[in-house]
C-alpha positions in Angstrom: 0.0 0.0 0.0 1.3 3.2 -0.8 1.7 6.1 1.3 -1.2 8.4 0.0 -3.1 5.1 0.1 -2.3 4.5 4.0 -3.1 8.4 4.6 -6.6 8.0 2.9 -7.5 5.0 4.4 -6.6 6.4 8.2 -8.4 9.2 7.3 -11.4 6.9 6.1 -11.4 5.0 9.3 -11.5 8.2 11.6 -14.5 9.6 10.2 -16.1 6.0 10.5 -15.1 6.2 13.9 -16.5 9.6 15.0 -19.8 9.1 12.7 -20.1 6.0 15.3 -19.2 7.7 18.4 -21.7 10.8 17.2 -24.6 8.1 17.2 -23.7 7.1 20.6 -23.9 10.3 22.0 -27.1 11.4 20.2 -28.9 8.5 21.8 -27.3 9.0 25.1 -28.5 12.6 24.5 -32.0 11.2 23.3 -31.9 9.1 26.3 -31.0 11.9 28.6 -34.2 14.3 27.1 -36.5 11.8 26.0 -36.7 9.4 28.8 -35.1 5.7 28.6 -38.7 4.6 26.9 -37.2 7.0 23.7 -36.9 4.2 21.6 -40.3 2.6 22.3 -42.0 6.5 22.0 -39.8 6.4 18.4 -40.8 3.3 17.0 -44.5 3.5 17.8 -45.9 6.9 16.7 -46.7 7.6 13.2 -45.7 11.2 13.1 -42.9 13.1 14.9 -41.7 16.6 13.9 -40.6 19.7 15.3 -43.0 22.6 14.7 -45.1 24.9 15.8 -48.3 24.9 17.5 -51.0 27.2 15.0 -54.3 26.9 17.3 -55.3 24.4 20.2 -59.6 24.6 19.8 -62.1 22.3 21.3 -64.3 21.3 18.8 -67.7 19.8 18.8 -68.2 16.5 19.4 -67.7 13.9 16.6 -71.0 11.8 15.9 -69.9 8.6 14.0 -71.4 5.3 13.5 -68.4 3.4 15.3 -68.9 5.0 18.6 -71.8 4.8 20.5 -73.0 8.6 21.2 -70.9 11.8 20.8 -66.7 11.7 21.0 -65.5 15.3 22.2 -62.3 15.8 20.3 -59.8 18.8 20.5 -58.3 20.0 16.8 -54.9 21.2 17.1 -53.4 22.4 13.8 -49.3 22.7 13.7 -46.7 23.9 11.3 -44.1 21.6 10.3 -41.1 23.4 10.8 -38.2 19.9 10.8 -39.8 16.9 9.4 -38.6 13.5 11.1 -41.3 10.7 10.6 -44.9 10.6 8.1 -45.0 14.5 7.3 -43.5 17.0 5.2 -41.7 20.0 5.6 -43.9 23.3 5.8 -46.9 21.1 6.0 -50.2 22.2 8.2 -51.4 19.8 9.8 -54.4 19.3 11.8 -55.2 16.3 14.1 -58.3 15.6 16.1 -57.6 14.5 19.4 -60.1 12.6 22.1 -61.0 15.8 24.5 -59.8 13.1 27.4 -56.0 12.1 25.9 -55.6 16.4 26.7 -55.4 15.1 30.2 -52.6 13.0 29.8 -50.0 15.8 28.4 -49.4 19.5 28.7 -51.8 22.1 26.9 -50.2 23.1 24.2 -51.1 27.0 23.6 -50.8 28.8 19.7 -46.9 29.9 18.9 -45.5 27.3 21.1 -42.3 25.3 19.5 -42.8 21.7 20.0 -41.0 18.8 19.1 -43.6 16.2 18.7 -44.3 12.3 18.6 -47.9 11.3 17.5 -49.5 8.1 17.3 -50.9 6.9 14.0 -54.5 8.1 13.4 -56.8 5.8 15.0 -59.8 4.2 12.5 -62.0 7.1 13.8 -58.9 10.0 12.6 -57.9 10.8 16.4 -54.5 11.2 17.6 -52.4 12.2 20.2 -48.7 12.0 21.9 -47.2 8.6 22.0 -47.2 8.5 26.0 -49.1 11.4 26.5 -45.9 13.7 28.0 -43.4 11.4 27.0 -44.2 12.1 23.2 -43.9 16.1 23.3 -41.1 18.2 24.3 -41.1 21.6 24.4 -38.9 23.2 22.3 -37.1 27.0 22.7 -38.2 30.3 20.9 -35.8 29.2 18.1 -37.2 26.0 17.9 -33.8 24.3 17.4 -33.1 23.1 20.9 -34.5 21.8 23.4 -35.9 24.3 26.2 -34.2 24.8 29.4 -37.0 24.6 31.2 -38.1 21.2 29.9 -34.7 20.0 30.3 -35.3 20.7 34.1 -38.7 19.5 34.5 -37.8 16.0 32.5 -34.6 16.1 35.0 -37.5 16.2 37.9 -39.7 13.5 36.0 -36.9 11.5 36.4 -34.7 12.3 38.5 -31.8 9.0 38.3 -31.3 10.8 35.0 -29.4 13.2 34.9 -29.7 16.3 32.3 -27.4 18.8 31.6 -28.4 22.0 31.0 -26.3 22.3 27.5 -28.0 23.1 24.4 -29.4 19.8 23.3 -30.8 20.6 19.1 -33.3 19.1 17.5 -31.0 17.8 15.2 -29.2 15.4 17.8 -32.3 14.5 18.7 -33.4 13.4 15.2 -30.3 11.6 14.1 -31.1 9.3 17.3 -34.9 8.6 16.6 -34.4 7.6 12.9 -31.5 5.2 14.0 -33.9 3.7 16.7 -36.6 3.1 14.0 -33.6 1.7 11.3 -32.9 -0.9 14.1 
């Protein structure tokens, strides 16, 4: 092997080894923000994205032929703003949720950044986060990282994991939940 040869293939073989070492510490990250149920929350919802909440409404109640009497759904419509799993980029999108799920998770409120991880629409068209608070993070002004407030109140949550307050992006945090969902 020649010596240019030897140089290219070193060089080869250290960015294969930091590429690896990055995934580690995304999903340690992922782990660290998301909870150590992250790669469950990943593989079972249907839609994750970071984006931003357009309006949060209660609507009427739903009369279909599947459920006995009146559902009470909620309609919350988002922006896409990072597109991770079953949506596009710029895309509005409105879900119906069961008025009861809203119980289960934070209220989201028009403006907010959010990253997000939905469960598939159900046969009657609702949805909502995949573990109710464990599928939606709360994202900073920006909405690039993760805020420090949720950083803290996940560190309360659970408190043998520890979370540092650096800037965690959404980026790291994608780059873990499509390798989970790969795997």
């Amino acid at each position: 092997m020649r010596a240019s040869q030897r140089v290219l293939f070193c060089l080869a073989l250290a960015c294969l080894s930091s590429f690896a070492a990055g995934q580690r510490s995304d999903q340690v990250l992922a782990e660290r923000v998301l909870g150590p149920q992250w790669k469950q929350v990943s593989r079972r919802a249907g839609m994750i994205f970071a984006g931003t909440v357009l309006t949060a409404a209660p609507r009427a109640p739903v009369n279909d032929r599947a459920v006995s009497g009146l559902t009470p759904t909620v309609q919350l419509s988002f922006r896409v703003d990072q597109a991770i799993v079953g949506v596009e980029p710029g895309q509005i999108l409105t879900i119906h949720e069961w008025a009861g799920a809203r119980l289960m998770h934070r209220p989201m409120s028009s403006g907010q950044r959010i990253l997000i991880f939905l469960y598939p629409p159900s046969r009657l068209g609702l949805t909502s986060p995949v573990g109710g608070l464990l599928g939606q993070v709360a994202l900073d002004p920006s909405g690039k990282y993760v805020s420090e407030q949720e950083l803290r109140l996940r560190n309360q949550i659970t408190p043998k994991v520890r979370v540092d307050t650096d800037r965690v992006s959404v980026v790291q945090l994608e780059r873990a939940i499509r390798s989970a969902r790969e795997e």
